[in-house]
Residue frames relative to the residue before (quaternion, step in Angstrom):
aa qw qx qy qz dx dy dz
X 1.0000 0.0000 0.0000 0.0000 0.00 0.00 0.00
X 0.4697 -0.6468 0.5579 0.2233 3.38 -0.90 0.99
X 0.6093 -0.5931 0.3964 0.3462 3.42 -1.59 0.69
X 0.6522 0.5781 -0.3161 0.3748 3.33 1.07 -1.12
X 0.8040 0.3622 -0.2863 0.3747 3.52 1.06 -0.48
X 0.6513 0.5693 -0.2670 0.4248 3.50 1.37 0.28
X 0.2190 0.7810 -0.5761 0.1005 3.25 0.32 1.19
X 0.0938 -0.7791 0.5922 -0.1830 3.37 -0.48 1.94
X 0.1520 0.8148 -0.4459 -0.3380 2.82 -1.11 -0.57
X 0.3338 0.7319 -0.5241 0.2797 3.08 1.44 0.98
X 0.8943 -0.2136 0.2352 0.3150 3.93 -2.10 0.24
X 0.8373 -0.0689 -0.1040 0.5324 3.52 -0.18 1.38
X 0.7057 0.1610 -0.5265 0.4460 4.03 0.50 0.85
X 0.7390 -0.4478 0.4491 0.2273 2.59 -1.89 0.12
X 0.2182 -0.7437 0.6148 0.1460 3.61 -0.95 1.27
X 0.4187 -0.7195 0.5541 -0.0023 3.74 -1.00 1.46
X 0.1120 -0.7668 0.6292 0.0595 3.49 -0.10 1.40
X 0.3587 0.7271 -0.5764 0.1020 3.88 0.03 0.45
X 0.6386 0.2731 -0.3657 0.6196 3.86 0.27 0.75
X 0.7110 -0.4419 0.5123 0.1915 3.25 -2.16 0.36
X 0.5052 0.6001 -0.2123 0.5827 3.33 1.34 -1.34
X 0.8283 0.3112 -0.2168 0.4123 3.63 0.08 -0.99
X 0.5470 0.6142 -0.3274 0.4652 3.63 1.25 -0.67
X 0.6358 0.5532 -0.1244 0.5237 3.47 1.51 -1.15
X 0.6872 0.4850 -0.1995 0.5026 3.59 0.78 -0.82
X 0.4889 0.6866 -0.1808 0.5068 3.13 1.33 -0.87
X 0.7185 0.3692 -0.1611 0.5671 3.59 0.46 -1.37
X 0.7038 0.3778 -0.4003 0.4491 3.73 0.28 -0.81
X 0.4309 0.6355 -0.5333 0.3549 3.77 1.03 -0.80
X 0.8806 0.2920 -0.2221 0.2998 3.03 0.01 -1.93
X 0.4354 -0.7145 0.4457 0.3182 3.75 1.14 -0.52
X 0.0657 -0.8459 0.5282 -0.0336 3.58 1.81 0.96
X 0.5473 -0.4843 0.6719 0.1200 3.51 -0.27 -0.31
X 0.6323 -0.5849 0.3692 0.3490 3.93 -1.28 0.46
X 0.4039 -0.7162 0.4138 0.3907 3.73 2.04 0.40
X 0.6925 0.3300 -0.4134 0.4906 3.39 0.82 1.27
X 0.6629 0.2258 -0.2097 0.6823 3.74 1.63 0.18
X 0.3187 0.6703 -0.5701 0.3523 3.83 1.27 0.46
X 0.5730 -0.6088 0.5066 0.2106 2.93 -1.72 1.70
X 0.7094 0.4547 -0.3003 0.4470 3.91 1.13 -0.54
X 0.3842 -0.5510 0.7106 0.2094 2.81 -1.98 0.23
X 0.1510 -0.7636 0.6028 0.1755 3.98 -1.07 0.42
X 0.2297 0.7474 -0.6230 0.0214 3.69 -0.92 -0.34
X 0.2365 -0.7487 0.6104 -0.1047 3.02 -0.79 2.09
X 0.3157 -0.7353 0.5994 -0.0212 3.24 -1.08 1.78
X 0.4879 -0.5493 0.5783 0.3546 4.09 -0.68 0.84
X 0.8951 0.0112 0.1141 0.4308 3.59 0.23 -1.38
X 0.5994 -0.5950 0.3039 0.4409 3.69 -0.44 1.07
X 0.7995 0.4803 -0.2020 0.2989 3.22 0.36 -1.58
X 0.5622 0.6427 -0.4105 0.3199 3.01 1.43 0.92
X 0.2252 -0.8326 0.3863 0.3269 3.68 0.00 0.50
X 0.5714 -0.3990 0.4355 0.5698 3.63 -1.45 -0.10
X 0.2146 0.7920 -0.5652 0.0852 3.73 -0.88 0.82
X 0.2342 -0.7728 0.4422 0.3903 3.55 -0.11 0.11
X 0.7904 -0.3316 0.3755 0.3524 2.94 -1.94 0.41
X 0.2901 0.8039 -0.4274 0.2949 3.88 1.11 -0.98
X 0.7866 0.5355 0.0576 0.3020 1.91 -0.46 -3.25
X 0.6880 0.4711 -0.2747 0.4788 3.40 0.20 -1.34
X 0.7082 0.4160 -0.3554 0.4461 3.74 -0.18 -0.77
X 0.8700 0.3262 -0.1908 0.3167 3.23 0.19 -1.16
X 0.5737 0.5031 -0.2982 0.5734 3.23 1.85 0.38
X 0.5147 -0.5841 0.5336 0.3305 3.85 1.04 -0.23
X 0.6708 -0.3845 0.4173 0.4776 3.70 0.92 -0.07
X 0.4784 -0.4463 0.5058 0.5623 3.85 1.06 -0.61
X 0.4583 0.4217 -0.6792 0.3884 3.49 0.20 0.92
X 0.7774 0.2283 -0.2573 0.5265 3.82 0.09 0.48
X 0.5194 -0.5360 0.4878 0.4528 3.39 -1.50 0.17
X 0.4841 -0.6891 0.4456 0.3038 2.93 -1.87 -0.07
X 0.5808 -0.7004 0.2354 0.3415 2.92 -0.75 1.53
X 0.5625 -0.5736 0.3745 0.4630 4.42 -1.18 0.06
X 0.8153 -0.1790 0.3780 0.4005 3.48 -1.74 0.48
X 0.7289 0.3580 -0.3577 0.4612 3.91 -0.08 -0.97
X 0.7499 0.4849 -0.2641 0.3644 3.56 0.39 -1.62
X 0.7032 0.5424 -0.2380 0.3933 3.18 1.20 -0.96
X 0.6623 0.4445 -0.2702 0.5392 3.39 1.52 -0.30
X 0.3878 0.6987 -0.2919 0.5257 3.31 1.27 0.03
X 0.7696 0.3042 -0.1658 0.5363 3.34 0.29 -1.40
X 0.6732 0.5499 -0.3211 0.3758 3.42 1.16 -0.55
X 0.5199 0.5978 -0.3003 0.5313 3.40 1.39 -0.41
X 0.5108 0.4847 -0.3122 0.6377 3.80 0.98 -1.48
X 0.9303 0.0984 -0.1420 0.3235 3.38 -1.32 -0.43
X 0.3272 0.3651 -0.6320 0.6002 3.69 1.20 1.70
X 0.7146 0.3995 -0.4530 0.3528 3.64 0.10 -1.19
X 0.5932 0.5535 -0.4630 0.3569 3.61 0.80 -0.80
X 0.7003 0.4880 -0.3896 0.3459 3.75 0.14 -1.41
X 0.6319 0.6703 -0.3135 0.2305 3.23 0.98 -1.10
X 0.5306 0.5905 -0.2454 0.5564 2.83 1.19 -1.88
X 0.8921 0.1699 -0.1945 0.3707 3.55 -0.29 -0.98
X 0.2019 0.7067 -0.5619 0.3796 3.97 0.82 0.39
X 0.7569 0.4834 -0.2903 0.3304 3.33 -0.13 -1.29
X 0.8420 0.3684 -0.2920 0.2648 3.37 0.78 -0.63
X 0.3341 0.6924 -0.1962 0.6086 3.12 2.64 -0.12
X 0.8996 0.3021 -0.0438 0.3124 3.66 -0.14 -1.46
X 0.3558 -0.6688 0.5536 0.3459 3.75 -0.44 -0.10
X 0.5639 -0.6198 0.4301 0.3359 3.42 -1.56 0.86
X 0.3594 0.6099 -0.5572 0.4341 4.08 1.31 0.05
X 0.8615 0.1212 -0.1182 0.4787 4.10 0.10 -1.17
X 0.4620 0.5262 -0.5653 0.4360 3.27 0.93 0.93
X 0.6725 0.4634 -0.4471 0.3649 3.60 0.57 -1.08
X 0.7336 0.4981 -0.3705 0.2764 4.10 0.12 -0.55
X 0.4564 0.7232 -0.3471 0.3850 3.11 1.71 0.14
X 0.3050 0.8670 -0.3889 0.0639 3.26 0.13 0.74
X 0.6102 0.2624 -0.2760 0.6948 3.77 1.29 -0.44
X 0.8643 -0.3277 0.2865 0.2518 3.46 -1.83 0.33
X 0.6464 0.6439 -0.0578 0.4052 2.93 1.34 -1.80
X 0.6457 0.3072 -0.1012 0.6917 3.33 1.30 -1.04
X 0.5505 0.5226 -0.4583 0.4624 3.15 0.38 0.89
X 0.7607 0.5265 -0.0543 0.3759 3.10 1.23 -1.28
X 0.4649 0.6822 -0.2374 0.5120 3.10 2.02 -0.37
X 0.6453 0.5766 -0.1993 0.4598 3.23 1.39 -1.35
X 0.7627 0.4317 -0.0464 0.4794 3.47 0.99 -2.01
X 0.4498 0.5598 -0.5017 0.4824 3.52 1.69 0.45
X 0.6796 0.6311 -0.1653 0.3355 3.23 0.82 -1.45
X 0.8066 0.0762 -0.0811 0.5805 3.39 0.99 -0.65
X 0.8310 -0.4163 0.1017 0.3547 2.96 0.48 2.08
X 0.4660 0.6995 -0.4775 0.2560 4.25 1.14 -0.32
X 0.4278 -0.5395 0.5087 0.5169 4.20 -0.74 -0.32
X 0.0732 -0.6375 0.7604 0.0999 3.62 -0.63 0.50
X 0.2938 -0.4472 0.7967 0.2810 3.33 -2.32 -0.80
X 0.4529 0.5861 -0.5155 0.4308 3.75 1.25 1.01
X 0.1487 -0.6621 0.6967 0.2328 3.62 -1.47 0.32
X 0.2473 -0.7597 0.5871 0.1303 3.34 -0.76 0.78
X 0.0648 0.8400 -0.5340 0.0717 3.82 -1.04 1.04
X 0.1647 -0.9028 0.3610 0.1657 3.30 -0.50 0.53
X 0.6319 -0.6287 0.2751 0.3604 3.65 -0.95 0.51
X 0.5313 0.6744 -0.2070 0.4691 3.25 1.79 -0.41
X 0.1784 -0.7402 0.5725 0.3044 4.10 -0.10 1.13
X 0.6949 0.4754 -0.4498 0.2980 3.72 1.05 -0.63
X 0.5360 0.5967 -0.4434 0.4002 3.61 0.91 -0.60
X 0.4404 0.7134 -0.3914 0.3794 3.61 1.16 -0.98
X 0.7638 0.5625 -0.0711 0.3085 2.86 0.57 -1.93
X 0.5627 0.6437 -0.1408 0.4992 3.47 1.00 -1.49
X 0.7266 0.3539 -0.1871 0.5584 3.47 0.89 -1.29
X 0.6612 0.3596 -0.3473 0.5593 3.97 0.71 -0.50
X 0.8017 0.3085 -0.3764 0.3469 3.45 0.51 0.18
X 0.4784 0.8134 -0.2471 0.2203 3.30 1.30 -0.42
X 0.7362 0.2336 0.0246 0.6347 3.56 1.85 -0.54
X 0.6977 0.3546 -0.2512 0.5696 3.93 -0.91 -0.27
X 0.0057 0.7925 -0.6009 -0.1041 4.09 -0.06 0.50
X 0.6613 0.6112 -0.2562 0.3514 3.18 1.53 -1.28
X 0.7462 0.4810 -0.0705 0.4549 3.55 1.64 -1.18
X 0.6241 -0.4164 0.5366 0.3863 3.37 -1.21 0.37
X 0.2299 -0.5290 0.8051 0.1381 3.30 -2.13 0.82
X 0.1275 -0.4373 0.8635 0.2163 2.95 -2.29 -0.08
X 0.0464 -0.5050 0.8581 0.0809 2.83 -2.32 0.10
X 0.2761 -0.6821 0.6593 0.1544 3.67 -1.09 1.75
X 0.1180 0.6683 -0.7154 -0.1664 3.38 -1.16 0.08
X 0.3187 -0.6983 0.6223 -0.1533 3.54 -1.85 1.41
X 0.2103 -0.6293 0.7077 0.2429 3.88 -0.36 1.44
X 0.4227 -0.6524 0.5610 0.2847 3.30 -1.24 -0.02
X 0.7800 0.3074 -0.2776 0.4690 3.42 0.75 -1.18
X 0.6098 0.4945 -0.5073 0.3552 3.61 0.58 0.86
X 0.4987 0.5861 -0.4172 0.4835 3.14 1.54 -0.70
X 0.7163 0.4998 -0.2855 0.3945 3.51 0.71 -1.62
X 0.6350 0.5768 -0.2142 0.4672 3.53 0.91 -0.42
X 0.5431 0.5371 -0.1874 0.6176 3.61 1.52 -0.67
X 0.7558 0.4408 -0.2469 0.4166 3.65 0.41 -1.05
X 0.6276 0.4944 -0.2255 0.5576 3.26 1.53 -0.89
X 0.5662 0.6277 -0.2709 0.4604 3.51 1.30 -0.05
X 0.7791 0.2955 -0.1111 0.5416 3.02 1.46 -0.84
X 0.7159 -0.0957 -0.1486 0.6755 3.65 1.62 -0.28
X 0.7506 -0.5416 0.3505 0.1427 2.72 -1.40 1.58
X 0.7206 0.3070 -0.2494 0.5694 3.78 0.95 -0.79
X 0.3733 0.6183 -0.6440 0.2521 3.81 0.67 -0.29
X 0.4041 0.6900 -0.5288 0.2845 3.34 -1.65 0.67
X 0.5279 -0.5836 0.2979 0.5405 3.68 -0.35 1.01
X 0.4191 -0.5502 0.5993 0.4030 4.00 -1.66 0.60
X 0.3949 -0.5913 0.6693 0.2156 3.26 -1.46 1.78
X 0.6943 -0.4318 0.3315 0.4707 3.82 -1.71 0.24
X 0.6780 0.4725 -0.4234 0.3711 3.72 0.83 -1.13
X 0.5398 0.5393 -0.4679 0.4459 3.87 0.91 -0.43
X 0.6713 0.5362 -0.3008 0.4140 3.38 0.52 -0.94
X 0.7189 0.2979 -0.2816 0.5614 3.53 0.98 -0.37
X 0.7762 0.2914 -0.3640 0.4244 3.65 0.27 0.70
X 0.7431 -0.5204 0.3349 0.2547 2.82 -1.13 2.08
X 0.6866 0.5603 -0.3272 0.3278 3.29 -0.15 -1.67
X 0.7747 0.3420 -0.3639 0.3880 3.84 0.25 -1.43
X 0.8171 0.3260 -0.2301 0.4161 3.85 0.66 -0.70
X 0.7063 0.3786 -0.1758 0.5718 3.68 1.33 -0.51
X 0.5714 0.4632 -0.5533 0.3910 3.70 0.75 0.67
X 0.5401 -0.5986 0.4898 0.3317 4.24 -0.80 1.10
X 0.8036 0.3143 -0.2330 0.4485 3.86 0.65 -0.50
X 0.4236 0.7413 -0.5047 0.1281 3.40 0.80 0.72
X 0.6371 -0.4908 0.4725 0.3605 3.66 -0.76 0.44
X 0.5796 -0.6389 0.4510 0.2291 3.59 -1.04 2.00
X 0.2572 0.8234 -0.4947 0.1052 3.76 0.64 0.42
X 0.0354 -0.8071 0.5529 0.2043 3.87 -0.12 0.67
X 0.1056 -0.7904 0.5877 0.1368 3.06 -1.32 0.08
X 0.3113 -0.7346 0.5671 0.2046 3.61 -1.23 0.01
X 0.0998 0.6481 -0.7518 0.0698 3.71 -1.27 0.58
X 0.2503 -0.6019 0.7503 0.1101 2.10 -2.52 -0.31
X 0.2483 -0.6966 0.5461 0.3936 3.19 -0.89 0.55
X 0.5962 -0.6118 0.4953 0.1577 3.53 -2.15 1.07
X 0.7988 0.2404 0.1855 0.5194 3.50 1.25 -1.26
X 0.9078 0.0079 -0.0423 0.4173 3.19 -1.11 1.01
X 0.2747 0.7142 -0.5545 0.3272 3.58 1.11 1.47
X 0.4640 -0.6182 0.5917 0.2290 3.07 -1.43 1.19
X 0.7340 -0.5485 0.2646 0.3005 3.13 -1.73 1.84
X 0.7799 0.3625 -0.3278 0.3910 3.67 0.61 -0.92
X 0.7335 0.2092 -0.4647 0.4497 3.83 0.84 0.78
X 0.2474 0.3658 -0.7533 0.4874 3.36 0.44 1.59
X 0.6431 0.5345 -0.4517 0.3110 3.95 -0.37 -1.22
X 0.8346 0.3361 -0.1820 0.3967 3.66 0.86 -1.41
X 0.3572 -0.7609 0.4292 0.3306 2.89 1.65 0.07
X 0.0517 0.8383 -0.5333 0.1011 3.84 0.65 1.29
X 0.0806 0.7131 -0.6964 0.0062 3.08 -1.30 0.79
X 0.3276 -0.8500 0.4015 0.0953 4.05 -0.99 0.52
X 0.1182 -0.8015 0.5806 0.0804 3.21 -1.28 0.59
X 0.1455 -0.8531 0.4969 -0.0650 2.99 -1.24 1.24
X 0.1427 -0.8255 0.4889 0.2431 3.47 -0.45 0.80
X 0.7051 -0.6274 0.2735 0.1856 3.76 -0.83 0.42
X 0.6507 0.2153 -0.0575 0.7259 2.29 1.80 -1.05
X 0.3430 -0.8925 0.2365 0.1730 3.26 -0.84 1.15
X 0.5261 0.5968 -0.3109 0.5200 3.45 1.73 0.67
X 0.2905 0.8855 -0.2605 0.2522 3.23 1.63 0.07
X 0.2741 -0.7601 0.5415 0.2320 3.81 -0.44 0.84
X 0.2705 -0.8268 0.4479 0.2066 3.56 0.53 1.54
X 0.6842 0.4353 -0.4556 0.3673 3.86 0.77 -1.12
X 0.7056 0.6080 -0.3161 0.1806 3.52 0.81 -1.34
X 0.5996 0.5820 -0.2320 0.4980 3.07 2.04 -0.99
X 0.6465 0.4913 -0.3269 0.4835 3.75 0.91 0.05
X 0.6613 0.3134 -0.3183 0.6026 3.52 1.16 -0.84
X 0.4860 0.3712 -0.6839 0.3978 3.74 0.18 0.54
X 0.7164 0.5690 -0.2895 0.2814 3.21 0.09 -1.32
X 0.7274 0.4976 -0.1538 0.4467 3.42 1.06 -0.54
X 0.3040 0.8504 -0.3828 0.1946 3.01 1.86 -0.52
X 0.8550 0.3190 -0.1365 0.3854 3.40 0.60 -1.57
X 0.4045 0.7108 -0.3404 0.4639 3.53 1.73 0.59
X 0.5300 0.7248 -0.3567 0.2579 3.83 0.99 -1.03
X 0.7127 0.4957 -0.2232 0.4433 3.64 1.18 -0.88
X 0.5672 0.6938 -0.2927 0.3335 3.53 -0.87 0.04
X 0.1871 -0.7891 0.3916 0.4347 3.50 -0.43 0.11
X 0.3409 0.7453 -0.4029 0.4075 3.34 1.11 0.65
X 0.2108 -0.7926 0.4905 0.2946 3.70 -0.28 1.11
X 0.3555 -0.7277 0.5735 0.1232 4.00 -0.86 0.30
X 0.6806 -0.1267 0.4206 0.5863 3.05 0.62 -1.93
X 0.2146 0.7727 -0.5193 0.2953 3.22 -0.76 1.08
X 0.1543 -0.7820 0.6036 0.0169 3.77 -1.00 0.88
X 0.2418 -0.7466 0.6186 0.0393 3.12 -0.63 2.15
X 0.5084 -0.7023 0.4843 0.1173 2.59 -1.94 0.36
X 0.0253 0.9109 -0.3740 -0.1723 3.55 -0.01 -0.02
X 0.3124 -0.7238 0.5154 0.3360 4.07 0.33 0.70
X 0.5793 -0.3617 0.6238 0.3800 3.57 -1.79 1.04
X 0.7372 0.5486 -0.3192 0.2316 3.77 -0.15 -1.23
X 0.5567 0.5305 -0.1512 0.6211 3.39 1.65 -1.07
X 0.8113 0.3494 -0.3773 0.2781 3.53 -0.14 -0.69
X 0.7145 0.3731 -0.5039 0.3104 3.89 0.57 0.27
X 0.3650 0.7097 -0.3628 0.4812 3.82 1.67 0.62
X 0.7589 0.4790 0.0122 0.4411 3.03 1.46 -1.24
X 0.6438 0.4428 -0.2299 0.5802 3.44 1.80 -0.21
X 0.6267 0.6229 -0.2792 0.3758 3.08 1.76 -0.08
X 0.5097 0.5215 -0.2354 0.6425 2.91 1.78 -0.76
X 0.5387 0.5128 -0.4363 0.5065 3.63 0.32 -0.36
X 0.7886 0.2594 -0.3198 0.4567 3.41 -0.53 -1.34
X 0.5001 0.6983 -0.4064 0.3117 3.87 0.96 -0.27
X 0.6717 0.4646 -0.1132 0.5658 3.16 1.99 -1.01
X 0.3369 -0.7293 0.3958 0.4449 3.15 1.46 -0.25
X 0.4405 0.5969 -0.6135 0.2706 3.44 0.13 1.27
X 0.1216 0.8201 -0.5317 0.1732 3.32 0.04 1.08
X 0.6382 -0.4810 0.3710 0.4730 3.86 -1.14 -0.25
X 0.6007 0.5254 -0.3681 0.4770 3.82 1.25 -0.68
X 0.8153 0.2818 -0.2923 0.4128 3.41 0.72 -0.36
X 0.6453 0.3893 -0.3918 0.5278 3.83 1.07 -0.04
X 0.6193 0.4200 -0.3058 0.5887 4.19 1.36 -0.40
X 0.1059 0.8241 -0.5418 -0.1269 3.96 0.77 0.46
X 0.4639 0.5353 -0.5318 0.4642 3.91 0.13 1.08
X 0.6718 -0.4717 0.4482 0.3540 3.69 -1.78 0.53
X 0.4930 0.5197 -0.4676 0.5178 4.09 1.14 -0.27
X 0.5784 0.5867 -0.2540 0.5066 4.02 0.85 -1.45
X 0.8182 0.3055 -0.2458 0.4205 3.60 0.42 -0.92
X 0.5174 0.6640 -0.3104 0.4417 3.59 1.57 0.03
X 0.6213 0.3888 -0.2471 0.6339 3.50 1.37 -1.46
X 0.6628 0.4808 -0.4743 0.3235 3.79 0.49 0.16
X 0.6949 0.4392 -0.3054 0.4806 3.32 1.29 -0.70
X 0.4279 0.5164 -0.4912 0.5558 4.10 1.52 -0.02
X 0.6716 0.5712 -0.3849 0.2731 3.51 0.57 -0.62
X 0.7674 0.3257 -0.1051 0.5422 3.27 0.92 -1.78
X 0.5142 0.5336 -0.4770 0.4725 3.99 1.39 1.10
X 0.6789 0.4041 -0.2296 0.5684 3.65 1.70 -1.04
X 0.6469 0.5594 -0.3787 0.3537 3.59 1.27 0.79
X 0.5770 0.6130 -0.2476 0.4796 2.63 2.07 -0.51
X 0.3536 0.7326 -0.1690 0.5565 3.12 2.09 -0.92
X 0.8048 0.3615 -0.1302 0.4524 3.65 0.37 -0.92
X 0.7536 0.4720 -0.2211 0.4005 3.53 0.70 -1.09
C-alpha cells in the first residue's frame, strides 16, 4: 500500500498528513494541549529521507558523504565552533542572553537556533510549526513530521539507564557527562527557562540531546520506543507528508499566520516570507 493511500493511524503504518482536515484531526487525536503544555514534541523534516541527525553529524560527514568522524575529533570540533560563537556572540547578541550562558549546553541552544553545528535536535511543541518546517522546502519530495510523548520516551530511557532524566544545572557543568567519548547513548530533553531569543519562543523550541556525542540519535529513540508502537495511543511515529500536499498546506498555515516573518522575527524572516507568498503564487 502506498503512503498516499493509507491514512491510519493504527501500530506500524504510516499516518498521511495530505489535507488541512487531516493535519487538524490529527491534533484533536492526540489532544496537544494549548502547544505550550503539549505532552509532545514535533519536528518537521522538508524531505522524508531525512533522519533525526544533528547538525554535528551532518557537517562533519559532508551530509553522509563521509564517515563519521570518532568521539575525540568530534569533541574537538565541538569545542572549536563554541569558542568561535562565543568569541563572536558579543557583537550579535545583547548582554541580557549572553549573561545565562554559562555551560556549553546553553550555548548550544542559542547556536542551534541561528544555524551553528550543535549535537542538539531541536523540536517544537507546536504540530503546526512541525508542519511549516516539513513543508517549507523540497516541493518535489515528501515531508515527515516526527511526533514524540515525552513522558513515555522519558520514562523508557530511564528504563534503560538508570540516570536518564532531564541534565540538572550541576550535570550541565561537568565536562565528564557531555564531553567524555564513552558516555552511555542517554537522550535527554530540555528547555531553556531564561533568556531565549524571540524566534525560539515563536517556534516554541524545545531540545534533544544525546550524551554521547557520536550517537545514532534516531536509532537510539526507536529502540527505546520499541515497546510503545501498539495501542491506539500515538507514542512515536513518522508522518508523512506528500510533495503534492505541501503547497495547499503552507497556505493554510500562513492563513494562521505561521509564516517565516513570524517564526524568523528579523528583515532575513520577512524575506523567506515574501519567497514564500511568490512560490505560492507559483503553485496555485
Amino acid at each position: 500500500m502506498s503512503p498516499e493511500s493509507d491514512t491510519s493511524t493504527s501500530a506500524g503504518r504510516p499516518f498521511v498528513i495530505d489535507s488541512w482536515r487531516k493535519l487538524n484531526d490529527l491534533e484533536e487525536h492526540l489532544d496537544v494541549g494549548d502547544g505550550f503544555t503539549t505532552p509532545y514534541l514535533f519536528r518537521g523534516h522538508e524531505s522524508s529521507a531525512f533522519r533525526l541527525t544533528p547538525t554535528l553529524h551532518r557537517a562533519a560527514t559532508l551530509d553522509g558523504a563521509e564517515d563519521l568522524p570518532d568521539a575525540a575529533a568530534l569533541l574537538e570540533y565541538e569545542k572549536e565552533v563554541t569558542l568561535r560563537f562565543q568569541q563572536a556572540a558579543a557583537n550579535f547578541m545583547s548582554s541580557s542572553l549572553l549573561a545565562p550562558l554559562a555551560a556549553p549546553v546553553d550555548w548550544w541552544t542559542v547556536m542551534r537556533h541561528y544555524g551553528a553545528p550543535t549535537r542538539l535536535l531541536d523540536w517544537t511543541t507546536s504540530l503546526f510549526v512541525a508542519t511549516y518546517f516539513a513543508c517549507r522546502g523540497e516541493p518535489t519530495k515528501d515531508g515527515s513530521i516526527y511526533l514524540l510523548h515525552v513522558a513515555t520516551f522519558e520514562s523508557a530511557m530511564r528504563a534503560i539507564h538508570v540516570d536518564a532524566g532531564a541534565l540538572t544545572p550541576v550535570q550541565r557543568s561537568q565536562p565528564t557527562v557531555l564531553e567524555d567519548p564513552n558516555s552511555p547513548s542517554v537522550i535527554d530533553v530540555f528547555r531553556r527557562k531564561s533568556a531565549m531569543p524571540q524566534r525560539m519562543v515563536l517556534q516554541r523550541g524545545t531540545f534533544m540531546i544525546c550524551r554521547n556525542v557520536t550517537a545514532d540519535v534516531e536509532a537510539v529513540l526507536t529502540a527505546a520506543m520499541a515497546d510503545y508502537q501498539d495501542g491506539p495511543k500515538e507514542y512515536f511515529r513518522k508522518l508523512t507528508v506528500p510533495a503534492s500536499a505541501k503547497p495547499a498546506l503552507m497556505r493554510r498555515l500562513r492563513e494562521t499566520n505561521i509564516t517565516a516573518a513570524t517564526l524568523f522575527p528579523d528583515l532575513g524572516g520577512v524575506c523567506r516570507a515574501l519567497d514564500e507568498v511568490v512560490r505560492a503564487r507559483g503553485s496555485s
